[in-house]
OpenMM code with the backbone's topology and positions (N, CA, C; nanometers):
from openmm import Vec3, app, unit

residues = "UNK UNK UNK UNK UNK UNK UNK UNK UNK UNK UNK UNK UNK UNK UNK UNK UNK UNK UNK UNK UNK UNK UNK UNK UNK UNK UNK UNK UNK UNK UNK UNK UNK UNK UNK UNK UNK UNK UNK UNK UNK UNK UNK UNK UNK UNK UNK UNK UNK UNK UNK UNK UNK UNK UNK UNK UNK UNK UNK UNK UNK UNK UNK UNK UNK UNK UNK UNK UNK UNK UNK UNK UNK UNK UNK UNK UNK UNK UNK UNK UNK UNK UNK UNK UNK UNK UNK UNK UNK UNK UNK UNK UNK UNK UNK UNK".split()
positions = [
    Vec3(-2.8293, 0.6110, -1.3038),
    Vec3(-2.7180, 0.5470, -1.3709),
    Vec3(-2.5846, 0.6102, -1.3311),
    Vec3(-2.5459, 0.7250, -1.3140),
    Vec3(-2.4838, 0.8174, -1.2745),
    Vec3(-2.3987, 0.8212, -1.1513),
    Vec3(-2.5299, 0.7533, -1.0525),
    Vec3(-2.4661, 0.7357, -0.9287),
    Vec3(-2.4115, 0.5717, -0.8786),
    Vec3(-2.4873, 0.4947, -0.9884),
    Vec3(-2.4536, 0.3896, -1.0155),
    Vec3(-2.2654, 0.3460, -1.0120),
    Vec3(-2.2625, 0.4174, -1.1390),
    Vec3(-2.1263, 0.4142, -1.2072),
    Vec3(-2.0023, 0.4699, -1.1025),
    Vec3(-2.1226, 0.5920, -1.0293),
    Vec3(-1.9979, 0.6314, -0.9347),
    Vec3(-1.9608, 0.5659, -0.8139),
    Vec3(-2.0886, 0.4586, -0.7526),
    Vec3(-2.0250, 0.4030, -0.6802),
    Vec3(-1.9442, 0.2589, -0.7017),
    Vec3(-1.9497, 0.2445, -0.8098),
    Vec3(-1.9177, 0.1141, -0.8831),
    Vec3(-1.7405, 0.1856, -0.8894),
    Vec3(-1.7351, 0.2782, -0.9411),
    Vec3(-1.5730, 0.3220, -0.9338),
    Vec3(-1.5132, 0.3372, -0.8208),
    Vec3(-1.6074, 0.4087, -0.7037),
    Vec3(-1.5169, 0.3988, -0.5900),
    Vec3(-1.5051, 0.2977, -0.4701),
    Vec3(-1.5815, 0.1914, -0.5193),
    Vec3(-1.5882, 0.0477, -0.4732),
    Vec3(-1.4539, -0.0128, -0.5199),
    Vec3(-1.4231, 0.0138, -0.6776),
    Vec3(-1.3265, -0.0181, -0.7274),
    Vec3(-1.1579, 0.0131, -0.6921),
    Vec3(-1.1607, 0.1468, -0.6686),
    Vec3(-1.0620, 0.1951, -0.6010),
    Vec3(-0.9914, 0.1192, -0.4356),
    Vec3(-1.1448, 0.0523, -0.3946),
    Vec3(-1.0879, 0.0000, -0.2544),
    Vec3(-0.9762, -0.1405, -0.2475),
    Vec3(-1.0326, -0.2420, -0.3493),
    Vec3(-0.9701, -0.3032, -0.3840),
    Vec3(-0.9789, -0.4740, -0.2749),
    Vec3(-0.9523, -0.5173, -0.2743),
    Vec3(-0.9908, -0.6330, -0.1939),
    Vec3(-0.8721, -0.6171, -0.0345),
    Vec3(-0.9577, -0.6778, 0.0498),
    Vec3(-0.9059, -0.6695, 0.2061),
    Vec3(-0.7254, -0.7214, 0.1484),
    Vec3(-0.6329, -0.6981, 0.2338),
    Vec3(-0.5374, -0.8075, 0.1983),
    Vec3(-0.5401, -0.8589, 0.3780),
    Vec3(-0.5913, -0.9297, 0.3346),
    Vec3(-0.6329, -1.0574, 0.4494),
    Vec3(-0.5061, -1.1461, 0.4770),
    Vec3(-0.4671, -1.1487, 0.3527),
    Vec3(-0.3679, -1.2679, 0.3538),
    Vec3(-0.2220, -1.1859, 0.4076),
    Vec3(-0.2136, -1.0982, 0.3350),
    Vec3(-0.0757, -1.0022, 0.4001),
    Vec3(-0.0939, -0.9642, 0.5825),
    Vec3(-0.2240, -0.9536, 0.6187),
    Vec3(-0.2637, -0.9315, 0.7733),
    Vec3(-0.2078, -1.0535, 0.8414),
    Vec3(-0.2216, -1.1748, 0.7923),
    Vec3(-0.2441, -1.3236, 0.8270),
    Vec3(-0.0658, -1.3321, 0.8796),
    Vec3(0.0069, -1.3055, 0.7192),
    Vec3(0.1558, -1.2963, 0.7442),
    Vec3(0.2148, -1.2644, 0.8291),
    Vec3(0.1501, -1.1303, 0.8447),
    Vec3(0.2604, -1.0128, 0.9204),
    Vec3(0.2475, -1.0579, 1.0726),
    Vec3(0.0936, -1.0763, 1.0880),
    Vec3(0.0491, -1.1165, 1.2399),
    Vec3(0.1352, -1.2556, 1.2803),
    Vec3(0.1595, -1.3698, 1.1992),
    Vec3(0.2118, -1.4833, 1.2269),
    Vec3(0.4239, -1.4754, 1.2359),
    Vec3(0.4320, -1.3524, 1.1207),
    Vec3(0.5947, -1.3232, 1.1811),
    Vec3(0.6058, -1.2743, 1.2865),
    Vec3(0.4971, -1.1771, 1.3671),
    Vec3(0.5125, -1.1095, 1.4930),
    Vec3(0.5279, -1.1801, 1.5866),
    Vec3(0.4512, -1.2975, 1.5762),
    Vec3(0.3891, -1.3856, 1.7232),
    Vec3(0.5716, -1.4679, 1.7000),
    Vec3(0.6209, -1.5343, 1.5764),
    Vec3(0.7004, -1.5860, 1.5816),
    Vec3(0.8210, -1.5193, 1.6357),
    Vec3(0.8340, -1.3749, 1.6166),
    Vec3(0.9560, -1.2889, 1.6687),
    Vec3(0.9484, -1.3122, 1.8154),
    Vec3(0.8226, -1.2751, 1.8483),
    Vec3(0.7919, -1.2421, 1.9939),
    Vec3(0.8585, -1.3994, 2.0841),
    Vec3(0.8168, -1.5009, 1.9823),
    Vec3(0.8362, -1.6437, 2.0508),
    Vec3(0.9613, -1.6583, 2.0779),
    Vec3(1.0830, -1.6156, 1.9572),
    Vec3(1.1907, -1.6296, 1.9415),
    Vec3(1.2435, -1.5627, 2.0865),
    Vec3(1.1892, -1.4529, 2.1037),
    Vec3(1.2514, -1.3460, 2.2407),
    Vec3(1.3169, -1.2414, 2.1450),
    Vec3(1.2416, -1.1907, 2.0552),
    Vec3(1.3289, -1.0590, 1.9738),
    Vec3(1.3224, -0.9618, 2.0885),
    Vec3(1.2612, -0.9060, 2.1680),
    Vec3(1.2383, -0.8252, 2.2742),
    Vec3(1.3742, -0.8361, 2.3354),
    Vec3(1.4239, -0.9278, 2.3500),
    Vec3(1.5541, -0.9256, 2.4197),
    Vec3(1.7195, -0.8841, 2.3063),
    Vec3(1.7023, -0.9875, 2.2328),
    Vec3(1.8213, -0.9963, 2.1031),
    Vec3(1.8199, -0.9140, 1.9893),
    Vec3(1.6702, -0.8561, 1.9686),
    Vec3(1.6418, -0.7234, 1.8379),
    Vec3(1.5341, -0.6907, 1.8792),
    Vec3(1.5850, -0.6094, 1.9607),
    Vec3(1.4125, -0.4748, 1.9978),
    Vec3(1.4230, -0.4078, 1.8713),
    Vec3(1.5495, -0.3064, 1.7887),
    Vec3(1.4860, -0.2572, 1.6830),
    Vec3(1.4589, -0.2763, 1.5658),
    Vec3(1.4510, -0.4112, 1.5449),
    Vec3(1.4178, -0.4519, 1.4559),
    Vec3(1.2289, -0.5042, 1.4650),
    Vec3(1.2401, -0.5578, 1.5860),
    Vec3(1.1008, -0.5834, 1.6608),
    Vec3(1.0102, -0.4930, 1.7281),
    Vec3(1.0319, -0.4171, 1.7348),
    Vec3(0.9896, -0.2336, 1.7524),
    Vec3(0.9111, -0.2265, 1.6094),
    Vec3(1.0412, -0.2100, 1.5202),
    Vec3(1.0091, -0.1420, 1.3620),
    Vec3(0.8655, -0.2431, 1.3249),
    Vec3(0.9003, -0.3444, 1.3357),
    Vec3(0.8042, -0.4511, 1.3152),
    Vec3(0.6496, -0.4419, 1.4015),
    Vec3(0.6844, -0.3592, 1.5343),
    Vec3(0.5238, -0.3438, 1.5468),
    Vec3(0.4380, -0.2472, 1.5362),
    Vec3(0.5679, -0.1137, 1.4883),
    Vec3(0.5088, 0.0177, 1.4359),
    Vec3(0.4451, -0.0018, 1.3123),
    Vec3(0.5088, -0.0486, 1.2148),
    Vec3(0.4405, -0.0794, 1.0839),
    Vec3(0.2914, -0.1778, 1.1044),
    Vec3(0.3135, -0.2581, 1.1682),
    Vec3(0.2123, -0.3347, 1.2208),
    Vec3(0.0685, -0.2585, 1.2912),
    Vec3(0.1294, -0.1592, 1.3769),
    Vec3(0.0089, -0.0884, 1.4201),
    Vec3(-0.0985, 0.0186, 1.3087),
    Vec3(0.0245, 0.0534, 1.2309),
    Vec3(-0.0272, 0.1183, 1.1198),
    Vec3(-0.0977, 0.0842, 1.0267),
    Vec3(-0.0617, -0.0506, 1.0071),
    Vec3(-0.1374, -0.1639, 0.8596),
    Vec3(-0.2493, -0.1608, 0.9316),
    Vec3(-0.3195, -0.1929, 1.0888),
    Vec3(-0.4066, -0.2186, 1.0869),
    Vec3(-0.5200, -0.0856, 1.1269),
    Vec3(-0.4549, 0.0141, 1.1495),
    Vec3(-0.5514, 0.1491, 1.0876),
    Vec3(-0.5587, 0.1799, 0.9680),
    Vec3(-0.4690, 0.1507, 0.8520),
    Vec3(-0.4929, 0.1560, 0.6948),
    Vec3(-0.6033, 0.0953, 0.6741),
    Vec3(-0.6076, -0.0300, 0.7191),
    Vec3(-0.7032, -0.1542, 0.6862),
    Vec3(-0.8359, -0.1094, 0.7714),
    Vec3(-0.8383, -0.0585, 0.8860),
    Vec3(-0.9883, -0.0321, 0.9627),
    Vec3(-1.0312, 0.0836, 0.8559),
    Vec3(-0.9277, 0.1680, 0.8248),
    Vec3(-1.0064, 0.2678, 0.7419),
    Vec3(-1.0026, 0.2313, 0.5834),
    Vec3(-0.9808, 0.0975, 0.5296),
    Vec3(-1.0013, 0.0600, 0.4116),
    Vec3(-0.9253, 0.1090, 0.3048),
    Vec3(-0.8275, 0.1419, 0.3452),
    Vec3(-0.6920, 0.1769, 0.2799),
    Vec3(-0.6151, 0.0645, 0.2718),
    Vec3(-0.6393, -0.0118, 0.1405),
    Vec3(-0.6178, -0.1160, 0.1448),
    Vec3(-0.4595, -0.1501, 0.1015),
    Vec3(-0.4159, -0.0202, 0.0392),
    Vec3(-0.3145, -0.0083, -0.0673),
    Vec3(-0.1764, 0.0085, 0.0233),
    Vec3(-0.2121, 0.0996, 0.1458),
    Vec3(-0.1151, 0.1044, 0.2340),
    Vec3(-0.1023, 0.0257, 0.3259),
    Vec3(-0.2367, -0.0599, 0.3729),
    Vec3(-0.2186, -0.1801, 0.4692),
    Vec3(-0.1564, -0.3109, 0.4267),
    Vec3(-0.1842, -0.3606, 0.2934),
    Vec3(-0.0669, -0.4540, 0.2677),
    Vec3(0.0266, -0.3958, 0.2579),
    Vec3(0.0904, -0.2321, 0.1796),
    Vec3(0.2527, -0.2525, 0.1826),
    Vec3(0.2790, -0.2570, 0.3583),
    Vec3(0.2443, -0.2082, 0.4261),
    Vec3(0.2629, -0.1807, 0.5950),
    Vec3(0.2249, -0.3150, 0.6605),
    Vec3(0.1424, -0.4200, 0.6376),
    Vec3(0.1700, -0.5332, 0.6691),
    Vec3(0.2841, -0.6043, 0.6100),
    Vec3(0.3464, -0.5890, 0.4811),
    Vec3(0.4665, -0.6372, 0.4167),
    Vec3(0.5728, -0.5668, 0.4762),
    Vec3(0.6044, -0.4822, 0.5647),
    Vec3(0.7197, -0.3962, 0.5964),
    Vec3(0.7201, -0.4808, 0.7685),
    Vec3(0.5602, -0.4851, 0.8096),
    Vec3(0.5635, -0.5702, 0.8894),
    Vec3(0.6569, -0.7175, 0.9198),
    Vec3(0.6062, -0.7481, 0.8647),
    Vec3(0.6210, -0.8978, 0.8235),
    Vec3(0.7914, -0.9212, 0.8156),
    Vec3(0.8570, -0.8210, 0.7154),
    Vec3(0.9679, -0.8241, 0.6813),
    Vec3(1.0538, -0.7964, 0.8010),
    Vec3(1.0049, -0.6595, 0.8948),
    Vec3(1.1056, -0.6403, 1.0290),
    Vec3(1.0863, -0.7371, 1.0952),
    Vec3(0.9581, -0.8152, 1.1707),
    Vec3(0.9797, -0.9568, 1.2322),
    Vec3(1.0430, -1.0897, 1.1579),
    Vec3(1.0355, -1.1195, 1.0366),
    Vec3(1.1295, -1.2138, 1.0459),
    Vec3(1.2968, -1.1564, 1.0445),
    Vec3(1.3371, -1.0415, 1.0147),
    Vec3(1.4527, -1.0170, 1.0602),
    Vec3(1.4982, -0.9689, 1.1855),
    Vec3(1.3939, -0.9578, 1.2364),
    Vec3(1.4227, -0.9848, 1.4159),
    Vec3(1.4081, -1.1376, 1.4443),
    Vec3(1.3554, -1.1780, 1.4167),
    Vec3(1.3685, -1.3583, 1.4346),
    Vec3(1.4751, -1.3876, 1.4072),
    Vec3(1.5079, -1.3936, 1.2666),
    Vec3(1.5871, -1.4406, 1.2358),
    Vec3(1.7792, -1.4221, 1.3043),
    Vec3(1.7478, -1.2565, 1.3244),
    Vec3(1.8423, -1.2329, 1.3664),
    Vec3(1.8710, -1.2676, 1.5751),
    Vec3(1.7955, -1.2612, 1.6354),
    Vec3(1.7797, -1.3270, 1.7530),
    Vec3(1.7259, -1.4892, 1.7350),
    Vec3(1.7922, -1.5992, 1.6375),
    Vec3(1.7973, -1.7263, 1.6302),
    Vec3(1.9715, -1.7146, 1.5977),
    Vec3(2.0433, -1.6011, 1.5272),
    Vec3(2.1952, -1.6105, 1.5190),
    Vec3(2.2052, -1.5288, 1.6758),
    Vec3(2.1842, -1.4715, 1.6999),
    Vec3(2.2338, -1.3972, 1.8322),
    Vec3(2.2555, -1.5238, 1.9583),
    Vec3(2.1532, -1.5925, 1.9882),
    Vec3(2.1153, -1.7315, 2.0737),
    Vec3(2.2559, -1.8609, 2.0009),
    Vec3(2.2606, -1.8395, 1.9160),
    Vec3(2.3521, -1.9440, 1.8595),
    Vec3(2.5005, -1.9127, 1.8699),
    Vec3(2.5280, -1.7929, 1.8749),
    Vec3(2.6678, -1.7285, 1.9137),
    Vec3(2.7200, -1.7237, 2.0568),
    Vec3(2.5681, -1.6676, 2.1116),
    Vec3(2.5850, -1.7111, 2.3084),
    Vec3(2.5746, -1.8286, 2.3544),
    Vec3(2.4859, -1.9553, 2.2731),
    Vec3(2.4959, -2.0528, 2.3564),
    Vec3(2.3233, -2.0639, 2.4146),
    Vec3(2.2648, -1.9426, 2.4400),
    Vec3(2.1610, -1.9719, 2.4913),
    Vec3(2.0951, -2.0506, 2.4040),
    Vec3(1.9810, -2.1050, 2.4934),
    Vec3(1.8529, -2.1709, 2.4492),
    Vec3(1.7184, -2.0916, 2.4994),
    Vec3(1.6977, -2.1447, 2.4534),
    Vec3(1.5155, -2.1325, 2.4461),
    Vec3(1.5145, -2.1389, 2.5797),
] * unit.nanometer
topology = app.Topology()
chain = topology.addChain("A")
for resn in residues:
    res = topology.addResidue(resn, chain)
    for name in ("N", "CA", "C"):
        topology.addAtom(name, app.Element.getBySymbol(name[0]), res)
């Protein structure tokens, strides 16, 4: 019973995948990358794939608590590299 309970608590502690925050962060990246942040916000698109590399060693090692906030920090530097290389393109004139 004992060992029961104890693995029942530290099952509990893990907490569910955040799948869905992985899903995010991965789909603002691909969108930065599309935009051309590499060119108009490397550091913003940098920041965005350091956090990114990190969420997904939180998450291989089931650290679930730091891989969504680190997929959310993700997520957040690529769309402000997007976003901000969609005003950068609009001030120069370039296109796609």
């Amino acid at each position: 019973m004992i060992i029961g309970l104890f693995n029942l608590t530290l099952g509990a502690c893990v907490g569910p995948a955040p799948l869905e925050d992985y899903t995010l962060a991965y789909t603002s990246l691909e969108a930065a990358r599309a935009a051309r942040a590499s060119k108009f916000a490397p550091g913003y698109l940098n920041q965005a794939e350091d956090y990114y590399r990190q969420a997904l060693v939180d998450f291989e090692d089931r650290r679930y608590k730091e891989a969504r906030d680190n997929f959310t920090r993700a997520r957040k530097f690529a769309e402000k590299a997007e976003n901000y290389t969609v005003l950068k393109k609009a001030e120069t004139g370039e296109s796609e």
